[in-house]
PDB file with SEQRES, HELIX, SHEET and CRYST1 records, atoms N, CA, C and O in Angstrom:
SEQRES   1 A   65  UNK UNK UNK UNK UNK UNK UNK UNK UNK UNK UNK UNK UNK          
SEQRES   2 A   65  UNK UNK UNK UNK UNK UNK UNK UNK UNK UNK UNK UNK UNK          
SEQRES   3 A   65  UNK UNK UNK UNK UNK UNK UNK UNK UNK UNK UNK UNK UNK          
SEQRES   4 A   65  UNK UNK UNK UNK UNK UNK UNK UNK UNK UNK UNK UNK UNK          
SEQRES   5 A   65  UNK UNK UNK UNK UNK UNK UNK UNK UNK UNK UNK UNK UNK          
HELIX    1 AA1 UNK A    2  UNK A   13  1                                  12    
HELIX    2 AA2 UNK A   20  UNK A   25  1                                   6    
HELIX    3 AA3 UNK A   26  UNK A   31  3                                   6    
HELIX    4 AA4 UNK A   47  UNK A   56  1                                  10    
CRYST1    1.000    1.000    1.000  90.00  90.00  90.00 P 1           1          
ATOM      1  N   UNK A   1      -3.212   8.157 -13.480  1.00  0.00           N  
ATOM      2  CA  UNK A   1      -3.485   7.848 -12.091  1.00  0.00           C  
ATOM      3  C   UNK A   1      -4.619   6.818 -12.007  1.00  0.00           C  
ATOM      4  O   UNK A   1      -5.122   6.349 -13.028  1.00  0.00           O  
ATOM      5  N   UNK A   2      -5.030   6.458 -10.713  1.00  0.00           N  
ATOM      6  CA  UNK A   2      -5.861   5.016 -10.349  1.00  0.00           C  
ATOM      7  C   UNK A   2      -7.281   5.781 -11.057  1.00  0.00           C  
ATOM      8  O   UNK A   2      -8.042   5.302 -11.898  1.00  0.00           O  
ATOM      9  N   UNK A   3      -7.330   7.094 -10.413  1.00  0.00           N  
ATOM     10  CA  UNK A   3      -8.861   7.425 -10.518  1.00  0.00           C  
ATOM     11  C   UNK A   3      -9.320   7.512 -12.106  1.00  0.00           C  
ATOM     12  O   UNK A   3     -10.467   7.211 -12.435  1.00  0.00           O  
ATOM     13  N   UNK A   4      -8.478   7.883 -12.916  1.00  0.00           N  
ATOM     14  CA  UNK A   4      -8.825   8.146 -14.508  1.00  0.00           C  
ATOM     15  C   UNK A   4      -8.766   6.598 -14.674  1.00  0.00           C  
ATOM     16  O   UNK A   4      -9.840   6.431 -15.253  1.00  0.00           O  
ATOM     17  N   UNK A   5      -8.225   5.359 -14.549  1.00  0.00           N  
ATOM     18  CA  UNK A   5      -8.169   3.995 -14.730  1.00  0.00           C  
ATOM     19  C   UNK A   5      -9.802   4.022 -14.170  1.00  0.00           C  
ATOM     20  O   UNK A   5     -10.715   4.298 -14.948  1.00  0.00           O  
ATOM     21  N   UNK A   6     -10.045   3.705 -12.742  1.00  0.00           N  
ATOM     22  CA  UNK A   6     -11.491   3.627 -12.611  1.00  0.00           C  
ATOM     23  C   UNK A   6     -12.482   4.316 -13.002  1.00  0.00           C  
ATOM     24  O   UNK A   6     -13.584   3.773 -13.069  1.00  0.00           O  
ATOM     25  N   UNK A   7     -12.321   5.651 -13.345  1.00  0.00           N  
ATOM     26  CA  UNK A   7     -13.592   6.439 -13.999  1.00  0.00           C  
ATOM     27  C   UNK A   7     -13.454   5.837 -15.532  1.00  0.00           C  
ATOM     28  O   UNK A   7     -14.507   6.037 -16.138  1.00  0.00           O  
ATOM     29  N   UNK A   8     -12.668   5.298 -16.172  1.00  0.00           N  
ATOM     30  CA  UNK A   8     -12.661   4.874 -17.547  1.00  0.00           C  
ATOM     31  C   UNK A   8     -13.653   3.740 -17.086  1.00  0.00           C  
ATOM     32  O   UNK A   8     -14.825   3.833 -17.450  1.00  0.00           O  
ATOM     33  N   UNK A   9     -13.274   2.719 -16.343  1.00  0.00           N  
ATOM     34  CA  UNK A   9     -13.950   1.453 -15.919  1.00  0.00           C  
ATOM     35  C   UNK A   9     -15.572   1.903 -16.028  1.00  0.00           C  
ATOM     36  O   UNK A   9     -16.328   1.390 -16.853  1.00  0.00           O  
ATOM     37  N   UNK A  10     -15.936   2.814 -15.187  1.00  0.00           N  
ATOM     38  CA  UNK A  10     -17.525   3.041 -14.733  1.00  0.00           C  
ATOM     39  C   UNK A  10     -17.797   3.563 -16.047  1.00  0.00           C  
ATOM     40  O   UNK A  10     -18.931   3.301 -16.448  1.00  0.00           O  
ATOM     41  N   UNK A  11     -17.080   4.219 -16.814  1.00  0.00           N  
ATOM     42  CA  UNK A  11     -17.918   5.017 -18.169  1.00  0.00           C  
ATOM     43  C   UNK A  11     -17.837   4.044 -18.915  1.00  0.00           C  
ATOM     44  O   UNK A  11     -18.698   4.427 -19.707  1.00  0.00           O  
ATOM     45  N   UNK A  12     -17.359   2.650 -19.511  1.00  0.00           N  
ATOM     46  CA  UNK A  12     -17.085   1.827 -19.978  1.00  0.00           C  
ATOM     47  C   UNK A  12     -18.509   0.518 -19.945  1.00  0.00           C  
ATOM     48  O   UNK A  12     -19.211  -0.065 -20.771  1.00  0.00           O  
ATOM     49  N   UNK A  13     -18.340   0.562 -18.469  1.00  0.00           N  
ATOM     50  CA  UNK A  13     -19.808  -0.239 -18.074  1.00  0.00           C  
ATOM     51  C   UNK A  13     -21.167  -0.089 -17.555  1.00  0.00           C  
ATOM     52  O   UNK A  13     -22.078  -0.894 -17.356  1.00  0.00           O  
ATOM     53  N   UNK A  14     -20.978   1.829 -17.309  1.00  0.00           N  
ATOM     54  CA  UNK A  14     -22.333   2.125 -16.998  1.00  0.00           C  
ATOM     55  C   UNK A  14     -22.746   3.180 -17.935  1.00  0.00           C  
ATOM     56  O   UNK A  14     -23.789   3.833 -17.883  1.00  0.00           O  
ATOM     57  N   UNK A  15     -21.583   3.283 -18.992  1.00  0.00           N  
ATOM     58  CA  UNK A  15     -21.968   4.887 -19.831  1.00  0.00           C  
ATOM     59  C   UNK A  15     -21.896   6.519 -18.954  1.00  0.00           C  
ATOM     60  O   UNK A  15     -22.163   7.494 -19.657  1.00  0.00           O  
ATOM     61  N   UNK A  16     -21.670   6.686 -17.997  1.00  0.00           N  
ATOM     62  CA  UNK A  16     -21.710   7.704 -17.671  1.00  0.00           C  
ATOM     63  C   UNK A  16     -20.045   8.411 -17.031  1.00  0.00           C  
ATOM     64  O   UNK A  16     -19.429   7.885 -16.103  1.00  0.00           O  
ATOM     65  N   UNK A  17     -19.724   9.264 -17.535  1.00  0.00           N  
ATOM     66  CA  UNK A  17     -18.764   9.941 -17.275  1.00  0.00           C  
ATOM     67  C   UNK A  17     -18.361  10.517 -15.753  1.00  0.00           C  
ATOM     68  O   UNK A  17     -18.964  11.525 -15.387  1.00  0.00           O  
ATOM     69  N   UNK A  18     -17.655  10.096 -15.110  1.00  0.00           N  
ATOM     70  CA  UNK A  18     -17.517  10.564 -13.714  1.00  0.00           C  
ATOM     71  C   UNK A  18     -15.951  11.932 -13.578  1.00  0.00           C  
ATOM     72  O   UNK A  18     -14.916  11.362 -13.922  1.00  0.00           O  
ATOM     73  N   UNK A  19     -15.746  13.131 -13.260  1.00  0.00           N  
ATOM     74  CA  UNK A  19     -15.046  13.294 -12.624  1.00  0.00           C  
ATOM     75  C   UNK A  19     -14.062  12.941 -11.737  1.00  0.00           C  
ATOM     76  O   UNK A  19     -14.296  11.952 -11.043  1.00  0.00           O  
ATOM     77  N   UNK A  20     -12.667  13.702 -11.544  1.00  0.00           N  
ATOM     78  CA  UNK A  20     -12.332  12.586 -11.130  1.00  0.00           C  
ATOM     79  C   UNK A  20     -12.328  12.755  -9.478  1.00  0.00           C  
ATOM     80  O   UNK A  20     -11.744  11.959  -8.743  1.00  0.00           O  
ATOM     81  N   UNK A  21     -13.328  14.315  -8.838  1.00  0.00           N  
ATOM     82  CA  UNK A  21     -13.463  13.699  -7.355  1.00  0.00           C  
ATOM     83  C   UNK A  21     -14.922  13.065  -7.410  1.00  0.00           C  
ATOM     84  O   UNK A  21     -15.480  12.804  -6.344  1.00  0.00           O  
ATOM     85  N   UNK A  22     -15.294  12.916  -8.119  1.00  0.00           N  
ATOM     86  CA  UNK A  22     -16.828  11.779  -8.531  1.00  0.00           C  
ATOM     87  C   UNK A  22     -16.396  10.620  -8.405  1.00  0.00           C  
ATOM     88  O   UNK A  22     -17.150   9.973  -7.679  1.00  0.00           O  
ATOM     89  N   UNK A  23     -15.443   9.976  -8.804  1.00  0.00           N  
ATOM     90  CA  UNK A  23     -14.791   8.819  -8.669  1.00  0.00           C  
ATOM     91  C   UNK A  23     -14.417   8.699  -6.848  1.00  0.00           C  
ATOM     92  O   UNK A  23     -14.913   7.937  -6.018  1.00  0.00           O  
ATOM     93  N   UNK A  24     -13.477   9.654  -6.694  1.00  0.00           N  
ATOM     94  CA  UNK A  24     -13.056  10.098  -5.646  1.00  0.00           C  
ATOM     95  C   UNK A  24     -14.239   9.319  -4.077  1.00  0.00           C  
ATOM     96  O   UNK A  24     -14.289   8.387  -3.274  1.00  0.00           O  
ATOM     97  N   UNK A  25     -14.963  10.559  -4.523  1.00  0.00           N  
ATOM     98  CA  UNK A  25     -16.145  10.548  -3.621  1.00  0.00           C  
ATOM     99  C   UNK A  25     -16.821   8.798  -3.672  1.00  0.00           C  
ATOM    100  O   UNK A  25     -17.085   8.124  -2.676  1.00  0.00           O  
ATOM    101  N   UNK A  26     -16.954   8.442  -4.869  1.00  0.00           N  
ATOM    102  CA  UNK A  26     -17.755   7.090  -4.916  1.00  0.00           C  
ATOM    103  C   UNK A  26     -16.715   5.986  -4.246  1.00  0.00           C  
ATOM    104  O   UNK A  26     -17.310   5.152  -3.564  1.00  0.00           O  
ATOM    105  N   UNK A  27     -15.560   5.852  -4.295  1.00  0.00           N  
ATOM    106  CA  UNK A  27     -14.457   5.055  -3.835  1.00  0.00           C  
ATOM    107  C   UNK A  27     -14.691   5.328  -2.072  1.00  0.00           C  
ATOM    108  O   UNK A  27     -15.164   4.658  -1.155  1.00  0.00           O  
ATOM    109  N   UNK A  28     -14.358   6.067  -2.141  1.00  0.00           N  
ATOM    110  CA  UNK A  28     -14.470   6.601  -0.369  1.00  0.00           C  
ATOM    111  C   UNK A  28     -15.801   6.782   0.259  1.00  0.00           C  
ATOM    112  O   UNK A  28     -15.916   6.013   1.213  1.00  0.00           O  
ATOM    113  N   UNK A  29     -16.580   7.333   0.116  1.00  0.00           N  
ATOM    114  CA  UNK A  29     -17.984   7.703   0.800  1.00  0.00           C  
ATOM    115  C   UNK A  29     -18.797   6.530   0.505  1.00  0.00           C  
ATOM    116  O   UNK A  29     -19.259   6.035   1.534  1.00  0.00           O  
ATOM    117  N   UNK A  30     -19.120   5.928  -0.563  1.00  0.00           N  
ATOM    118  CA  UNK A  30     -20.349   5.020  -1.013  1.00  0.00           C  
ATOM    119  C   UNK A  30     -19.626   3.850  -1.076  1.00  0.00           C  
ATOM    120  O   UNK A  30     -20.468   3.045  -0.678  1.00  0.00           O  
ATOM    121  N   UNK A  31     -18.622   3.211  -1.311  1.00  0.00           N  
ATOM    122  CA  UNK A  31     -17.827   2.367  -1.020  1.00  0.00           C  
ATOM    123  C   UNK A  31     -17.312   1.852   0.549  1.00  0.00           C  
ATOM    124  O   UNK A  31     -17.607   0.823   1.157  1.00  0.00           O  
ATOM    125  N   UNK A  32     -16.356   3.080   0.973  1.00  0.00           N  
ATOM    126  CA  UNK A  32     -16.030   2.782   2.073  1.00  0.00           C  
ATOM    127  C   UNK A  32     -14.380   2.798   1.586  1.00  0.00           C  
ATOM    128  O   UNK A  32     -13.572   2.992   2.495  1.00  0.00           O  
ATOM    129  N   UNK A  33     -13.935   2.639   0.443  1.00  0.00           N  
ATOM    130  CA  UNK A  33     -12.808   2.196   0.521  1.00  0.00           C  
ATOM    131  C   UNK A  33     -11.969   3.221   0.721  1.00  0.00           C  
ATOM    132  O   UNK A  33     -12.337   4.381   0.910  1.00  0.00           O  
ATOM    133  N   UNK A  34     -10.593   2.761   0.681  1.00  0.00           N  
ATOM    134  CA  UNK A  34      -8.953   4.060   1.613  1.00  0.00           C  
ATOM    135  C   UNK A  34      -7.839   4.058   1.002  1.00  0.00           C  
ATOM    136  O   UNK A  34      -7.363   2.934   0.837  1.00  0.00           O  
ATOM    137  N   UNK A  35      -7.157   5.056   0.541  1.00  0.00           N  
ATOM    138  CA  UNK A  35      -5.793   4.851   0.038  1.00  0.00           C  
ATOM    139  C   UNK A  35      -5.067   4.078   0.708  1.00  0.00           C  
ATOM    140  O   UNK A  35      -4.711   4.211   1.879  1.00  0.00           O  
ATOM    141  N   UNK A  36      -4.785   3.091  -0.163  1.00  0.00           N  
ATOM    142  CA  UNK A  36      -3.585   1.939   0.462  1.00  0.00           C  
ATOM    143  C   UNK A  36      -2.196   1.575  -0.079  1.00  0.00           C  
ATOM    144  O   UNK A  36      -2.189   0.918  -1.120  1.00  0.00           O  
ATOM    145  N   UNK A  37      -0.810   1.962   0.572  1.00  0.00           N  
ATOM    146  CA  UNK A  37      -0.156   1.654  -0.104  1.00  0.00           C  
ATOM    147  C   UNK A  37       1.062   0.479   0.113  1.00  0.00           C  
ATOM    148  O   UNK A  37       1.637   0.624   1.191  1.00  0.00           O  
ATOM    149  N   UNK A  38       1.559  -0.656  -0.710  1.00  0.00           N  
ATOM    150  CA  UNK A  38       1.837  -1.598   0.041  1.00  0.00           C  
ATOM    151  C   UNK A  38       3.577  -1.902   0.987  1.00  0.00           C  
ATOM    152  O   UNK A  38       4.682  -1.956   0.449  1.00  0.00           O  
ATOM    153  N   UNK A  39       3.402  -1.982   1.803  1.00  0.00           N  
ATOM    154  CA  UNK A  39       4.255  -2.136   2.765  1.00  0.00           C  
ATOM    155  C   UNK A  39       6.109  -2.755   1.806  1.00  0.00           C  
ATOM    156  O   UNK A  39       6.437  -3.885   1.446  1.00  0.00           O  
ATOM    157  N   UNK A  40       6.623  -1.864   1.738  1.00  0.00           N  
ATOM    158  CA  UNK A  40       8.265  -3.013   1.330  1.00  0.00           C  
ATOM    159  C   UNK A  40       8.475  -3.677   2.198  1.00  0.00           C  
ATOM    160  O   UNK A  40       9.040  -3.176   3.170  1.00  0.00           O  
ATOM    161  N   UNK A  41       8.177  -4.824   2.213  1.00  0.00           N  
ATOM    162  CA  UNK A  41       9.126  -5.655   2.521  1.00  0.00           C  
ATOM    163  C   UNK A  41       9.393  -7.377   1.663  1.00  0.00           C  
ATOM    164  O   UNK A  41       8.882  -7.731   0.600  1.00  0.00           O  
ATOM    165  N   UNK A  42      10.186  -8.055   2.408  1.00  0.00           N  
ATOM    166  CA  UNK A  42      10.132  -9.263   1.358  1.00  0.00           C  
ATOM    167  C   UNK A  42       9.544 -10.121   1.967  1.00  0.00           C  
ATOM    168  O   UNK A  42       9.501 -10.288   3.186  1.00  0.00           O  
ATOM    169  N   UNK A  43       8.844 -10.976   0.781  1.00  0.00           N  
ATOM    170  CA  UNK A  43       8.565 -12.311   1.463  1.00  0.00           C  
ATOM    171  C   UNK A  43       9.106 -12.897   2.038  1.00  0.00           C  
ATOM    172  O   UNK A  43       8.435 -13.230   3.016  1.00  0.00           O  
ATOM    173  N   UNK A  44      10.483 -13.481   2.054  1.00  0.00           N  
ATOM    174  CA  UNK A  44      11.529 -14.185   2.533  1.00  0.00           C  
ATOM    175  C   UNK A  44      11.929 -13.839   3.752  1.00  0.00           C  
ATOM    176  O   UNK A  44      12.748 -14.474   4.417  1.00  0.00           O  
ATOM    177  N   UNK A  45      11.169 -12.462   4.213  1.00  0.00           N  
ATOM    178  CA  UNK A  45      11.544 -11.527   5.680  1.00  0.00           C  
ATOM    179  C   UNK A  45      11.418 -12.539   6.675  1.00  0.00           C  
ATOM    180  O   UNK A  45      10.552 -13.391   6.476  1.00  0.00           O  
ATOM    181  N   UNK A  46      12.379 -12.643   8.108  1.00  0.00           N  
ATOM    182  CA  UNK A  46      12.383 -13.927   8.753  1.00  0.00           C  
ATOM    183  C   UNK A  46      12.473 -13.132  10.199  1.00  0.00           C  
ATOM    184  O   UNK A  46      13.525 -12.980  10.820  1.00  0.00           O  
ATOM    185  N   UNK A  47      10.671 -12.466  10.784  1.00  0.00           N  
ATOM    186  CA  UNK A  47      11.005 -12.192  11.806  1.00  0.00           C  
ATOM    187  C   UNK A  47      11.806 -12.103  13.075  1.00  0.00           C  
ATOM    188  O   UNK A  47      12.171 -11.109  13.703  1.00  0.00           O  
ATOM    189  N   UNK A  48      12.087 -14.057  13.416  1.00  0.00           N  
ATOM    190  CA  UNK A  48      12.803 -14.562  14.450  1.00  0.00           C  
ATOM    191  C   UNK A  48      14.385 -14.314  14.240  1.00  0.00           C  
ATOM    192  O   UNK A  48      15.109 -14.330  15.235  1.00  0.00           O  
ATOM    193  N   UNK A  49      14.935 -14.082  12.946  1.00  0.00           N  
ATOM    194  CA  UNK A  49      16.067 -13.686  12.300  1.00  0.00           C  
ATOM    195  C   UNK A  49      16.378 -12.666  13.211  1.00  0.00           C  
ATOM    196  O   UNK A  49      17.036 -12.530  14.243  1.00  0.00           O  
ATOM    197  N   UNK A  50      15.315 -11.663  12.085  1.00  0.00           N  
ATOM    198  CA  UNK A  50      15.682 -10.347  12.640  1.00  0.00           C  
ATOM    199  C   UNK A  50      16.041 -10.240  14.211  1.00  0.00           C  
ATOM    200  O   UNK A  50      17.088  -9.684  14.542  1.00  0.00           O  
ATOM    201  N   UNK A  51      15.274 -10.710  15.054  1.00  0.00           N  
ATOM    202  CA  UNK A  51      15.161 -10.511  16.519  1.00  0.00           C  
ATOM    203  C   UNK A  51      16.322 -11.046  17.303  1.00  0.00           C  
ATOM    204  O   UNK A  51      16.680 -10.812  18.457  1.00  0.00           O  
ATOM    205  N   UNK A  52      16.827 -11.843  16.353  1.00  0.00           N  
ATOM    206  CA  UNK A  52      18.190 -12.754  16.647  1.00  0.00           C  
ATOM    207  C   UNK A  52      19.259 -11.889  16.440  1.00  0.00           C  
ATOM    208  O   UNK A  52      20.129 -11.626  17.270  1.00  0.00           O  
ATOM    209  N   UNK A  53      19.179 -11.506  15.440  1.00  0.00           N  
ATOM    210  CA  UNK A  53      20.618 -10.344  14.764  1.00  0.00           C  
ATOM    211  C   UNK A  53      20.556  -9.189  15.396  1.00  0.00           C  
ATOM    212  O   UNK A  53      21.553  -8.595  15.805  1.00  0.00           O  
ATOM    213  N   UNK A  54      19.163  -8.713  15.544  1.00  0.00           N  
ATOM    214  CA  UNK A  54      19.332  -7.562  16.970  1.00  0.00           C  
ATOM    215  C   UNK A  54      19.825  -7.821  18.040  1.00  0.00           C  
ATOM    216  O   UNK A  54      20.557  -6.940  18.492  1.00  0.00           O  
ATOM    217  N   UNK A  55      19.697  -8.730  18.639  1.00  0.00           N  
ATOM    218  CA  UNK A  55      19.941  -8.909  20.022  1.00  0.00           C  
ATOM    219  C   UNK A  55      21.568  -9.168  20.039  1.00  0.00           C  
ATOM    220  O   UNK A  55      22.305  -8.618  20.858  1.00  0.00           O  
ATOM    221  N   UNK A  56      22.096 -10.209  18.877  1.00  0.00           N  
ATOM    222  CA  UNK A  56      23.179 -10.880  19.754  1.00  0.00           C  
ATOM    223  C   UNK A  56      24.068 -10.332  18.549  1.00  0.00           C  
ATOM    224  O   UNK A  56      25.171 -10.378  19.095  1.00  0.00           O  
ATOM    225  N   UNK A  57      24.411  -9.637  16.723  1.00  0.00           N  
ATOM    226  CA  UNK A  57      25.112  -9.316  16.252  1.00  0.00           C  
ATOM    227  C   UNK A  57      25.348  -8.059  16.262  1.00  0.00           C  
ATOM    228  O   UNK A  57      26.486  -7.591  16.234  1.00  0.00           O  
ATOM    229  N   UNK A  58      24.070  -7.246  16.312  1.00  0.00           N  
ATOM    230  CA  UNK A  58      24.170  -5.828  16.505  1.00  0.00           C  
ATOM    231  C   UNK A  58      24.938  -4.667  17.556  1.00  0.00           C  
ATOM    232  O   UNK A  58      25.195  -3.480  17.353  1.00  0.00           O  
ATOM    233  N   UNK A  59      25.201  -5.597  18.834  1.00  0.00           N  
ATOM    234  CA  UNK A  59      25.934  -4.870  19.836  1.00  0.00           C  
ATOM    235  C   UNK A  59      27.371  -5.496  19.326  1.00  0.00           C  
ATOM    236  O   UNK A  59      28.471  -4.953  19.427  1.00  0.00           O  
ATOM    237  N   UNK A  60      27.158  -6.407  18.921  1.00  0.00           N  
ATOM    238  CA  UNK A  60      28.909  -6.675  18.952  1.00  0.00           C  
ATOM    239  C   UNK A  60      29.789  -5.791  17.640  1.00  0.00           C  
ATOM    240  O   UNK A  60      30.985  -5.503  17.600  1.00  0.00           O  
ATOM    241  N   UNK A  61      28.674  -5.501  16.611  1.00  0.00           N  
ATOM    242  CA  UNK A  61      29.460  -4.575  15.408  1.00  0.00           C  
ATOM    243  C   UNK A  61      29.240  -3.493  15.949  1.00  0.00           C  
ATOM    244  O   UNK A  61      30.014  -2.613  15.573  1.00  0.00           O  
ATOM    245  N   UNK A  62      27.940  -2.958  17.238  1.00  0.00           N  
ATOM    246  CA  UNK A  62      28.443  -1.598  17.317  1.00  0.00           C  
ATOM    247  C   UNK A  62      29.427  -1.049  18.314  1.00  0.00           C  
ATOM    248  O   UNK A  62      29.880   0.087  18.452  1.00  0.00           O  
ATOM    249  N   UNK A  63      29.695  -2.520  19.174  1.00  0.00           N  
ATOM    250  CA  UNK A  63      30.905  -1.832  19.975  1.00  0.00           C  
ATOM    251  C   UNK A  63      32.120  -1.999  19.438  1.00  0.00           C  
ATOM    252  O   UNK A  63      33.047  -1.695  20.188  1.00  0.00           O  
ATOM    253  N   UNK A  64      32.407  -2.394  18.357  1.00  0.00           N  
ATOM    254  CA  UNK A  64      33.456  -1.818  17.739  1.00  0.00           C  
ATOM    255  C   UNK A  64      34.449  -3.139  18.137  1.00  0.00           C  
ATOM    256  O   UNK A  64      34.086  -3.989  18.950  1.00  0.00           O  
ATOM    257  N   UNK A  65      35.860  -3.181  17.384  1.00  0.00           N  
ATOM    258  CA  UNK A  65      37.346  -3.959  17.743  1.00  0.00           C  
ATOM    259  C   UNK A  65      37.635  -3.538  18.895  1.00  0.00           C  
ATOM    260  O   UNK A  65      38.667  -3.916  19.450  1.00  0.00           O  
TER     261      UNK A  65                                                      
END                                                                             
């Protein structure tokens, strides 16, 4: 997991061994920082597309032949 990757990091460059809600705690409380995880989607994603294919292809495949 991330936290054994970063507690290796801090024992690596400061010598001292952290736990891993020691890590925990230092990431979040004394940091500030937040679990983040990243969004799927693609680069190539083409908002105005999308908004296009909703509006004017989507009713016509869902009302059917």
């Amino acid at each position: 997991m991330a936290l054994e990757r970063v507690g290796a990091v801090v024992e690596k460059t400061t010598g001292v061994a952290l736990s891993r809600a020691s890590v925990w705690r230092l990431l979040t409380g004394r940091l500030g920082w937040s679990l983040q995880r990243p969004e799927r989607r693609a680069v190539e994603r083409d908002e105005s597309e999308i908004a296009r294919w909703i509006a004017h292809e989507w009713p016509r495949i869902k009302k059917g032949p």
